[in-house]
SERO-4910 file (N, C-alpha, C, O; in steps of 0.05 Angstrom, whole numbers):
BEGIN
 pado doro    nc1    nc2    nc3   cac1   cac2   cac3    cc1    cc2    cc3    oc1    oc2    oc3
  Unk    A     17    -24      0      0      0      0     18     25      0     36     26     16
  Unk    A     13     46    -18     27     67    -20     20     78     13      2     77     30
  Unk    A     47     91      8     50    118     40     39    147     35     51    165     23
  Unk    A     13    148     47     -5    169     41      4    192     71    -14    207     80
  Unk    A     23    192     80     41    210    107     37    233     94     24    250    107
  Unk    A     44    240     70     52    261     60     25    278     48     30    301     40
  Unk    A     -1    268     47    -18    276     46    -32    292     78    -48    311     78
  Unk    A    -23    282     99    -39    291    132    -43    310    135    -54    316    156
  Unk    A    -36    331    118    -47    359    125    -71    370    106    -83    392    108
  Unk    A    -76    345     83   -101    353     72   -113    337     86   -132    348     97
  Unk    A   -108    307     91   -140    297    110   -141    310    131   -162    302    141
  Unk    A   -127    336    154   -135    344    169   -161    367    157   -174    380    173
  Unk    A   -166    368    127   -179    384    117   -210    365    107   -234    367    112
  Unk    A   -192    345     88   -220    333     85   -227    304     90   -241    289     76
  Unk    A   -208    296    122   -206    280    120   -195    249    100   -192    247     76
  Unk    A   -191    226    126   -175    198    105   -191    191     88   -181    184     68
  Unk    A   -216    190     88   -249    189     73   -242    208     43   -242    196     21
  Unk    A   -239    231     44   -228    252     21   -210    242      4   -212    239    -21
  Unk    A   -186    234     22   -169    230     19   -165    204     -9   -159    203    -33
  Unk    A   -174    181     18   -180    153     -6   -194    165    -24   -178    173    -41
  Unk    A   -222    173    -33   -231    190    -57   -218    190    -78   -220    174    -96
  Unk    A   -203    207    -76   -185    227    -93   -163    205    -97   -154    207   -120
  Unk    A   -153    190    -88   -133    167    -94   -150    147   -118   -135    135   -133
  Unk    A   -179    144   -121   -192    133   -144   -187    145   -159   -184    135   -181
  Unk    A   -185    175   -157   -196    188   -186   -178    194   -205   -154    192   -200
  Unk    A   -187    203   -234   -174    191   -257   -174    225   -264   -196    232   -273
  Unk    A   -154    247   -260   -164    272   -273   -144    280   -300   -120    287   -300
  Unk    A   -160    275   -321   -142    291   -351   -137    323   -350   -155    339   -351
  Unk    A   -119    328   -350   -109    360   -357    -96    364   -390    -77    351   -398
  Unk    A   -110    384   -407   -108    383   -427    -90    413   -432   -105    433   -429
  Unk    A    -58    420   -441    -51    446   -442    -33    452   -413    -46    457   -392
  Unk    A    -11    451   -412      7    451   -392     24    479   -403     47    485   -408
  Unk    A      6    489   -403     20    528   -406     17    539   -377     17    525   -357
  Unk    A     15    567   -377      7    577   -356    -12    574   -333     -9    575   -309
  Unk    A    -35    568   -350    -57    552   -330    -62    522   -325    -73    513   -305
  Unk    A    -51    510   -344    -51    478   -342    -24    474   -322    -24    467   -298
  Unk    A    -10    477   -332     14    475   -309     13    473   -282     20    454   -268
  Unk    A      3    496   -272     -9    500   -244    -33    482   -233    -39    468   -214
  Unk    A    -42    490   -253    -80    463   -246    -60    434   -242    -60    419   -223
  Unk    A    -45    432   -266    -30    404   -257    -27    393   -233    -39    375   -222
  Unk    A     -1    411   -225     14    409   -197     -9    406   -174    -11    388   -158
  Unk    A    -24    427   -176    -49    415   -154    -64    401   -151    -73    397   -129
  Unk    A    -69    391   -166    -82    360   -174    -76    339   -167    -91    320   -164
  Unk    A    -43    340   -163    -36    321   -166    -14    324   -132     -1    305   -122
  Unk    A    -15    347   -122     -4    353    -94    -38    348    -75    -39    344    -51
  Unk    A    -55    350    -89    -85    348    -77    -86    312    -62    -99    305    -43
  Unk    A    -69    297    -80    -72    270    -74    -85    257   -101    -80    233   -102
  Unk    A   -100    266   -124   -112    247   -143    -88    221   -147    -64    226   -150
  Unk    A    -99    200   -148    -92    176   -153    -83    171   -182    -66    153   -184
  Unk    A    -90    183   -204    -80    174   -237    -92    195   -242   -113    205   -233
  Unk    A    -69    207   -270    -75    232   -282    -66    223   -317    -54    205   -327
  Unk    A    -77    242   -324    -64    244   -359    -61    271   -365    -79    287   -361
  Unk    A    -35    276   -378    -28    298   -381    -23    308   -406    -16    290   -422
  Unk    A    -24    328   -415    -38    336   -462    -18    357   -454    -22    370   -433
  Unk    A      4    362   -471     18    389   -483     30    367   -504     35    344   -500
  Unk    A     34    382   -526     55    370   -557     69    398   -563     78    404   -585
  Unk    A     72    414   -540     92    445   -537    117    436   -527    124    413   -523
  Unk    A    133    462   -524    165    457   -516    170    489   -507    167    510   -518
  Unk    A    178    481   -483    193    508   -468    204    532   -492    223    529   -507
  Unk    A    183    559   -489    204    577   -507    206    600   -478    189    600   -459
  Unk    A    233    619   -479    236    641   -474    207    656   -454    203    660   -430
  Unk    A    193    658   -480    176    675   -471    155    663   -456    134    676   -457
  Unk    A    155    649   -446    147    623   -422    151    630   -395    133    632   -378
  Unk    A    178    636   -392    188    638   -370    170    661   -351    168    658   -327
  Unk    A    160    676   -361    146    700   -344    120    679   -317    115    682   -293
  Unk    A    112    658   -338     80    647   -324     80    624   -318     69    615   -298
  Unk    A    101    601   -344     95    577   -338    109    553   -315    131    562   -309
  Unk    A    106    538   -306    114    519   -280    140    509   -301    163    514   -295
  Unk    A    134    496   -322    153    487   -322    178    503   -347    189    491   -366
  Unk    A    181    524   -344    194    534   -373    216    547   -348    204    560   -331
  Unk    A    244    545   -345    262    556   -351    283    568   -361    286    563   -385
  Unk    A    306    588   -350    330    588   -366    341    569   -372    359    575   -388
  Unk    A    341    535   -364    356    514   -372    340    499   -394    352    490   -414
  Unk    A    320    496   -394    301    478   -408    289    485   -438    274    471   -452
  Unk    A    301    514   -444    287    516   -473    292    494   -488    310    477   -490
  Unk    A    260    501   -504    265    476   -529    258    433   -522    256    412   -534
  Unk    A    255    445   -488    247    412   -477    218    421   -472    206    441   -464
  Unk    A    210    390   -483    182    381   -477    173    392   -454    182    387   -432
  Unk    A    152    411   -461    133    417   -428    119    388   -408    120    387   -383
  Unk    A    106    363   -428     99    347   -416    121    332   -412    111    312   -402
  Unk    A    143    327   -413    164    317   -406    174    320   -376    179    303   -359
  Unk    A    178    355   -374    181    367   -360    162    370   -336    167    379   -314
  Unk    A    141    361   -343    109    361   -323    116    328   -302    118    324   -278
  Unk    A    119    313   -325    118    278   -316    138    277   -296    134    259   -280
  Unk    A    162    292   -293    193    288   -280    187    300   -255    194    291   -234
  Unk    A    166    329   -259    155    344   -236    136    339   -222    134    351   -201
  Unk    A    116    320   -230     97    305   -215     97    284   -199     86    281   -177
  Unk    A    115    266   -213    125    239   -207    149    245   -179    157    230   -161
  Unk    A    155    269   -184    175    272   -157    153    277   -132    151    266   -110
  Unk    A    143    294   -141    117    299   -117    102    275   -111     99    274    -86
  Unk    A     90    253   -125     88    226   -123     97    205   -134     85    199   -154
  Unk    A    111    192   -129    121    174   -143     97    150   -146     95    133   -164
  Unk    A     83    152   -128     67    132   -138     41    133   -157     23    118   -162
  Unk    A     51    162   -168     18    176   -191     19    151   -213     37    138   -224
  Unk    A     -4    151   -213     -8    131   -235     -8    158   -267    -29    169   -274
  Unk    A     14    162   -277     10    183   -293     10    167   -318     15    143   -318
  Unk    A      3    185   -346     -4    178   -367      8    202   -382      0    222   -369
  Unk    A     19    209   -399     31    231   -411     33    226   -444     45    208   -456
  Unk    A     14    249   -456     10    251   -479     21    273   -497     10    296   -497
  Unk    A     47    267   -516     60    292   -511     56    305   -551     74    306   -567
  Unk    A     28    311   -557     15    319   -573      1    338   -579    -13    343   -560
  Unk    A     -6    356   -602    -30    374   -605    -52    361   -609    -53    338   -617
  Unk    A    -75    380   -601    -97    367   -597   -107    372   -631   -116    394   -637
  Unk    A   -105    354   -648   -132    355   -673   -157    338   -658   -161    326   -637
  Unk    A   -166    342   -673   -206    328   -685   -199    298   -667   -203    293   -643
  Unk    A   -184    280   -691   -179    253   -683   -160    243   -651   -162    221   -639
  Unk    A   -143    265   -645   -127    256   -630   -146    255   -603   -145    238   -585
  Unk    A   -166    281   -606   -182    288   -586   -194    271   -575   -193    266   -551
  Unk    A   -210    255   -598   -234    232   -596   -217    214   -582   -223    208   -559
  Unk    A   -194    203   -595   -177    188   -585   -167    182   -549   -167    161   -535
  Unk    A   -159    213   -543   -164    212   -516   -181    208   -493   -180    194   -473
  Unk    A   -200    229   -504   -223    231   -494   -240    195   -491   -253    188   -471
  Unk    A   -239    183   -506   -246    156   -507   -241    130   -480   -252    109   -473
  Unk    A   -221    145   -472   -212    134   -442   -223    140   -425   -225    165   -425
  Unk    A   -240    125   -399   -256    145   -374   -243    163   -354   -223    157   -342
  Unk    A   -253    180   -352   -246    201   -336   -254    207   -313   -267    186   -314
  Unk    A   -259    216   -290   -273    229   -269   -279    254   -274   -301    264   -268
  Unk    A   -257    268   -286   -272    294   -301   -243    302   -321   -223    289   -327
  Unk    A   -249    325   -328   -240    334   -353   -222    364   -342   -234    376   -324
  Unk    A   -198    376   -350   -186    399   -342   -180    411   -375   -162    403   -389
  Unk    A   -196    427   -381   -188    449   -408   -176    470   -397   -185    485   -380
  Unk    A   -154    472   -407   -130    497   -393   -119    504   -423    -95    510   -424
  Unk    A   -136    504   -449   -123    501   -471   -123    546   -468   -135    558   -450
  Unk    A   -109    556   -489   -109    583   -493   -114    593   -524   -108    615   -533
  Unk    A   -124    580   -534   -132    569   -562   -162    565   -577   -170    542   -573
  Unk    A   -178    578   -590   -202    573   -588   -208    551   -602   -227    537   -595
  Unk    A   -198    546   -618   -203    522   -641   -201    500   -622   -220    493   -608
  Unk    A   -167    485   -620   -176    460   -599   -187    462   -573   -189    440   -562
  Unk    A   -196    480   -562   -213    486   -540   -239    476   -547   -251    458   -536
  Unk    A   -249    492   -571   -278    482   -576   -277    454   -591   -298    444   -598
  Unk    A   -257    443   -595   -262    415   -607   -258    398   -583   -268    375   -583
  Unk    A   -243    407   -561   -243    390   -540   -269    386   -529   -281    365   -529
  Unk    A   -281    418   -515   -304    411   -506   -323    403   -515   -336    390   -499
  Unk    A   -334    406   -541   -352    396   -565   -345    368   -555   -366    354   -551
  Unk    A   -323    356   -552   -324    321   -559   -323    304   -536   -329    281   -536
  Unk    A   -310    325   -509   -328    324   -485   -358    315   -480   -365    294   -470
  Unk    A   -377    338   -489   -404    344   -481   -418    313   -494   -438    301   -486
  Unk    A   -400    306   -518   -413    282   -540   -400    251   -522   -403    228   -531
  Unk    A   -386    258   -496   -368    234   -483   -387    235   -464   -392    211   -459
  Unk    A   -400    250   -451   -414    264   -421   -399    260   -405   -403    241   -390
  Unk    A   -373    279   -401   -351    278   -389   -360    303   -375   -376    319   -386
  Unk    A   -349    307   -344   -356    331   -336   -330    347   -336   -309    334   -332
  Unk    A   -329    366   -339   -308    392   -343   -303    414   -336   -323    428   -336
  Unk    A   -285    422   -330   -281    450   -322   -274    460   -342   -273    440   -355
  Unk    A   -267    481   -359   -252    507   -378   -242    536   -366   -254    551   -352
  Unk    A   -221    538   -375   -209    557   -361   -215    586   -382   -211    580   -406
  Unk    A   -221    611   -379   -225    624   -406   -211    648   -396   -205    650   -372
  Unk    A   -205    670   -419   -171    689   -424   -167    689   -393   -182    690   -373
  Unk    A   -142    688   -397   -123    707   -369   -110    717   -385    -88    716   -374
  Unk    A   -106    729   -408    -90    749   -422   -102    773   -419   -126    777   -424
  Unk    A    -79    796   -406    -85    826   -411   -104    830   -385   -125    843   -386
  Unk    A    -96    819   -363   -115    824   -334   -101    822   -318    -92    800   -321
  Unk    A    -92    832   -300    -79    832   -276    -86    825   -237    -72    823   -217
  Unk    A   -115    824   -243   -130    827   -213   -137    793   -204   -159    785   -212
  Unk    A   -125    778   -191   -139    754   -192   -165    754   -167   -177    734   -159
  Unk    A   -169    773   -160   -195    780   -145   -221    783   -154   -241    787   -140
  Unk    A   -217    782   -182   -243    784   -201   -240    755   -220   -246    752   -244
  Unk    A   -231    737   -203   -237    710   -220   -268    701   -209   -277    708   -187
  Unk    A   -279    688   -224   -306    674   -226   -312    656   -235   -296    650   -253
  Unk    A   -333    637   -232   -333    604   -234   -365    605   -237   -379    612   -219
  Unk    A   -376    596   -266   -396    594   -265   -402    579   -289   -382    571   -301
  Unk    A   -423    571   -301   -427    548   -324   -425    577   -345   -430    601   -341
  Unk    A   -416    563   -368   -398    577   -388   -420    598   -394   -418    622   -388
  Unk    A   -447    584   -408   -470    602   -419   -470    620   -401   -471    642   -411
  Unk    A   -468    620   -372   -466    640   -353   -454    660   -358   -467    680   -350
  Unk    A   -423    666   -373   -400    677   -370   -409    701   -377   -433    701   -382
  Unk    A   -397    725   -378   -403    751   -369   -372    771   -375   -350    765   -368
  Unk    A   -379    790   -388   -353    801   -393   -329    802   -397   -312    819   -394
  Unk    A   -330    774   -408   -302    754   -419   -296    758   -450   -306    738   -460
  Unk    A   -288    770   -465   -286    774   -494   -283    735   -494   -305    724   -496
  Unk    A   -260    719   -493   -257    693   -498   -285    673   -496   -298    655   -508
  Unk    A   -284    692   -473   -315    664   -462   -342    662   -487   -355    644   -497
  Unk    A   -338    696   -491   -367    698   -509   -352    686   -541   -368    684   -560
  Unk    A   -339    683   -544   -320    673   -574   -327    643   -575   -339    633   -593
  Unk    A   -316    627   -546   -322    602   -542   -352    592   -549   -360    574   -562
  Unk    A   -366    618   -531   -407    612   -535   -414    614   -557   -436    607   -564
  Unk    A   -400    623   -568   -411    635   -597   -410    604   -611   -429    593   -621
  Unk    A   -377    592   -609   -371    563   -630   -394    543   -613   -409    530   -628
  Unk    A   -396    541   -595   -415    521   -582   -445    522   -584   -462    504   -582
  Unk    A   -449    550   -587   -475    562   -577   -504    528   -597   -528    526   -590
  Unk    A   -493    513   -616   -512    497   -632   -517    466   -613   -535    450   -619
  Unk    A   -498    463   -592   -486    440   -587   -509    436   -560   -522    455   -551
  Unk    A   -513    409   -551   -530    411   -530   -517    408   -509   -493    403   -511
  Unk    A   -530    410   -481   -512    403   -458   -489    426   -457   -475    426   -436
  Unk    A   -485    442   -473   -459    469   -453   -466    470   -433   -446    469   -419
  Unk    A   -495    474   -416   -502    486   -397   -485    467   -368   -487    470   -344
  Unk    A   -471    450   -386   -458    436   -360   -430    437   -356   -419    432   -335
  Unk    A   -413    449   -388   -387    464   -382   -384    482   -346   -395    502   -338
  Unk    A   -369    470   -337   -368    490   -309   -342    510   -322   -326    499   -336
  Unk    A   -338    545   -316   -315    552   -332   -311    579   -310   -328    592   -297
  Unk    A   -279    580   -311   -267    597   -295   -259    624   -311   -242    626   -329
  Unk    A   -270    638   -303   -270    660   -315   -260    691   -304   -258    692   -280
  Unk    A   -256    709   -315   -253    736   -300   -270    765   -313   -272    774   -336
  Unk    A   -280    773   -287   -290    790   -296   -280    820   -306   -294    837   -317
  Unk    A   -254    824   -299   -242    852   -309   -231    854   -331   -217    837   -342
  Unk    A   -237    882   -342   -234    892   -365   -198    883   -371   -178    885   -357
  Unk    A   -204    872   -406   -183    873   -418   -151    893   -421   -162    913   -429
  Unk    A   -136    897   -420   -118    912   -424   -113    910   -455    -95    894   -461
  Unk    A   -126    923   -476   -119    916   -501    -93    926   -511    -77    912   -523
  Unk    A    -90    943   -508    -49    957   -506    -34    931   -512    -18    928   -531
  Unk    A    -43    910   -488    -34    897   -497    -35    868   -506    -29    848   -493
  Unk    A    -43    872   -529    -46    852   -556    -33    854   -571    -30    877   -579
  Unk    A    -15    831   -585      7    828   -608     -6    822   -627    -30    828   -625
  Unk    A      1    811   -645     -4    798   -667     24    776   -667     47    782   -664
  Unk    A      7    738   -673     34    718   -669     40    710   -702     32    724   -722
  Unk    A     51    691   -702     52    682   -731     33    664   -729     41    651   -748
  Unk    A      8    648   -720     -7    639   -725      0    609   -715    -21    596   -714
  Unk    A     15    600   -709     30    581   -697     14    566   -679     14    578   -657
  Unk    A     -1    541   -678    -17    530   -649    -38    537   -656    -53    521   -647
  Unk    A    -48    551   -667    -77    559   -666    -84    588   -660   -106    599   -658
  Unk    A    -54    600   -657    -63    628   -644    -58    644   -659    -39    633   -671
  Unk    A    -63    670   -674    -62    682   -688    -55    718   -675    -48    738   -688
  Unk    A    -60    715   -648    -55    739   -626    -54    724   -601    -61    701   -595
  Unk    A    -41    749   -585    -32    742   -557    -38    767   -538    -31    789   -547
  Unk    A    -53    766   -510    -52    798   -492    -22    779   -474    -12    757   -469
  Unk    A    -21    815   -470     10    809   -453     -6    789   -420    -30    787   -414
  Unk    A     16    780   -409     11    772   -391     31    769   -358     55    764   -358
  Unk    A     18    774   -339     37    768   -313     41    744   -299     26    725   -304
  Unk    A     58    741   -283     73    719   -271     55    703   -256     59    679   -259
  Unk    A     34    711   -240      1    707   -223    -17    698   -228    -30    682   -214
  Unk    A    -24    708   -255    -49    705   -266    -61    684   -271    -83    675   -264
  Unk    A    -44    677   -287    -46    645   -303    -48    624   -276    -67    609   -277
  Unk    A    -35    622   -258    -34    604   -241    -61    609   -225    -76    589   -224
  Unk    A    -70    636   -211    -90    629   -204   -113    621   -212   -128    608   -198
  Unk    A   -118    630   -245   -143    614   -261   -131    584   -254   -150    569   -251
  Unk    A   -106    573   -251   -107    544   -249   -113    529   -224   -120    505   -224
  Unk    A   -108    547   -198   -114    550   -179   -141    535   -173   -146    514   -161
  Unk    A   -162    560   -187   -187    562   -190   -202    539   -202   -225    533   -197
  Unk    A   -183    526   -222   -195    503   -240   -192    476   -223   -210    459   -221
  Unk    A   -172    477   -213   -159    456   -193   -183    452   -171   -194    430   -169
  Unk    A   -189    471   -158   -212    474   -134   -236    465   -144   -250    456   -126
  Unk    A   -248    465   -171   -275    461   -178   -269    431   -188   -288    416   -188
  Unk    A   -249    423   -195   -252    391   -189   -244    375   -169   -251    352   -164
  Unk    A   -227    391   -155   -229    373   -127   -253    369   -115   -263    347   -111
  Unk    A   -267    402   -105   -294    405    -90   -311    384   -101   -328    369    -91
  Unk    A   -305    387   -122   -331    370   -136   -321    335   -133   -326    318   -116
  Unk    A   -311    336   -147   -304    306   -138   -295    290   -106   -284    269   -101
  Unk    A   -305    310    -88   -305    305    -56   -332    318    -50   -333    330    -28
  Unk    A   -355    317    -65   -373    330    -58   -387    350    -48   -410    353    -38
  Unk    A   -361    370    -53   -374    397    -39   -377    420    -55   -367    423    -77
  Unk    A   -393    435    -43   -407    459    -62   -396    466    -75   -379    449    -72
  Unk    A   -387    479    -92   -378    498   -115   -397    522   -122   -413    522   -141
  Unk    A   -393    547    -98   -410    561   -109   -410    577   -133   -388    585   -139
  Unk    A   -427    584   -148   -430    587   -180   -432    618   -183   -451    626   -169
  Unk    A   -419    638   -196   -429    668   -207   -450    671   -224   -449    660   -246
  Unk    A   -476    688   -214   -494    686   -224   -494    709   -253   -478    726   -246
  Unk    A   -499    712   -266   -496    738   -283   -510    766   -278   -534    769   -283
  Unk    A   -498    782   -270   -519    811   -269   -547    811   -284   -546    801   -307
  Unk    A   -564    817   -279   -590    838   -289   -584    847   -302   -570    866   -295
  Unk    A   -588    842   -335   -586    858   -356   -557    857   -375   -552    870   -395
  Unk    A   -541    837   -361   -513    840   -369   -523    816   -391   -534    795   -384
  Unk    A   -516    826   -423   -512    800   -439   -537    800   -455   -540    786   -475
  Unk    A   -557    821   -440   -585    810   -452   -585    848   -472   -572    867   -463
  Unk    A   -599    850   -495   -607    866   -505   -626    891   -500   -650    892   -502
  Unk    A   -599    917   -491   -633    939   -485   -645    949   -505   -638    971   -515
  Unk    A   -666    934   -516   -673    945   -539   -701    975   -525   -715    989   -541
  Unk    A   -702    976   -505   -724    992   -497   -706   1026   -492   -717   1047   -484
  Unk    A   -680   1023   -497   -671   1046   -490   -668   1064   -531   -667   1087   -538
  Unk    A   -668   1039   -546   -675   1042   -568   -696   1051   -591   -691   1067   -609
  Unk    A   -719   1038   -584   -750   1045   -578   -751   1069   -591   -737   1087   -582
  Unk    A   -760   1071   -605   -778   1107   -608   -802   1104   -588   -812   1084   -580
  Unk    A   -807   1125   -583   -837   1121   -565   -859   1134   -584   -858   1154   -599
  Unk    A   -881   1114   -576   -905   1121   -594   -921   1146   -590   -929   1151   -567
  Unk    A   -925   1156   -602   -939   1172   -610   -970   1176   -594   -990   1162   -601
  Unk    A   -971   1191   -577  -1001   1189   -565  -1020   1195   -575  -1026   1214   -589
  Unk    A  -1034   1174   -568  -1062   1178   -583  -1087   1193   -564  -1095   1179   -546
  Unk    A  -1098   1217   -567  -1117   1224   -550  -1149   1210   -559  -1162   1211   -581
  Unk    A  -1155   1198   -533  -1177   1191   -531  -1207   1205   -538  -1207   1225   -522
  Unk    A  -1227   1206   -549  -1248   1220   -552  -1259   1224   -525  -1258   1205   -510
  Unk    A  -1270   1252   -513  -1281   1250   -494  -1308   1239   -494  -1321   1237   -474
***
């Protein structure tokens, strides 16, 4: 029997009951960048029992600001390489699985085809994002999605609510938009933020991965959306609440009454 010692300061949280739990469970993390990286490491410092891990990237330079595993020594090495050496030290006994690929159409299905306990989208990409969760919702896999942390700085305005929910997210509403035909979104759970963009700073990339632009980003950010992603499948998969952001009154919906001409009064005959 593995030595669960090194876990005693989470069962003083959720208990040896929690504990064993989370030693069943099977959690896929898809995107070991800024936010996958971090969701990783906690996942897998949380106690889960077997993980599978998705990057087909490699440490560049401009990494180093956000991601867990990109340093000055490692350019050019496998991020999931780099993930498996860093998890496996934290447990040696993880039952890990490491997939060191981009996500197309087929590879997706391919993965996804294996059972899960739930699903981690940490992709930064809209295309394999929406083909992941699309082939998700068609698996009835439950999931979290992580949406922009580019160009935001406040992690006090992160929010967790089912995607259709989402609210002042340029990404989120991009995502709703590719899904909006699909049934079942309403069960995407997705981490989100509500503060305004910093558009200043937006590049333009070579198109590379799927991305075609980039907002600048800080050292924080990314980790706590992973933070955040990390917590809604633990809670959940230990049965506890996850409370949900509801959307403002009026946010999202059309004022068409501020548009309106007003009619024309009609006087009544006395």
């Amino acid at each position: 029997m593995s030595d669960l010692s090194w876990l005693s300061r989470s069962a003083l949280l959720v208990g040896e009951e929690g504990i064993n739990r989370l030693q069943e469970k099977h959690v896929l993390v898809i995107g070991l960048g800024g936010v996958g990286s971090f969701a990783a490491e906690f996942i897998c410092r949380a106690g889960v029992g077997e993980m599978t891990i998705v990057d087909g990237d490699v440490v560049d330079p401009s990494n180093r600001n956000r991601q867990l595993p990109a340093l000055s020594t490692n350019h050019g090495v496998a991020k999931a390489e780099i993930m498996k050496e860093r998890l496996l030290a934290i447990n040696p006994d993880l039952k890990l699985h490491v997939i060191q690929d981009f996500l197309t159409p087929s590879k997706c299905r391919e993965i996804l085809a294996q059972p899960y306990d739930y699903v981690m989208d940490c992709i930064d990409s809209i295309t394999p994002k929406v083909t992941l969760l699309s082939t998700a919702l068609e698996f009835n896999l439950p999931i979290v999605s992580s949406m922009g942390a580019g160009g935001k700085l406040d992690p006090t305005k992160l929010r967790v609510t089912y995607l259709n929910e989402t609210y002042q997210c340029v990404f989120a509403q991009y995502v709703r938009k590719r899904l909006k035909k699909l049934a079942n979104t309403t069960t995407i759970k997705a981490v989100f933020s509500i503060e305004e963009v910093m558009k200043d700073s937006l590049i333009l990339t070579d198109g590379s991965n799927f991305k075609r632009s980039a907002y600048g980003t800080i050292s924080y950010l990314p980790a706590a959306f992973g933070g955040v992603c990390a917590s809604v499948v633990i809670r959940d998969l230990l049965g506890y609440k996850v409370d949900l952001e509801k959307r403002p009154a009026g946010i999202g919906k059309k004022a068409t009454e501020r548009h309106k001409k007003p009619k024309a009064k009609i006087e009544k005959p006395l």
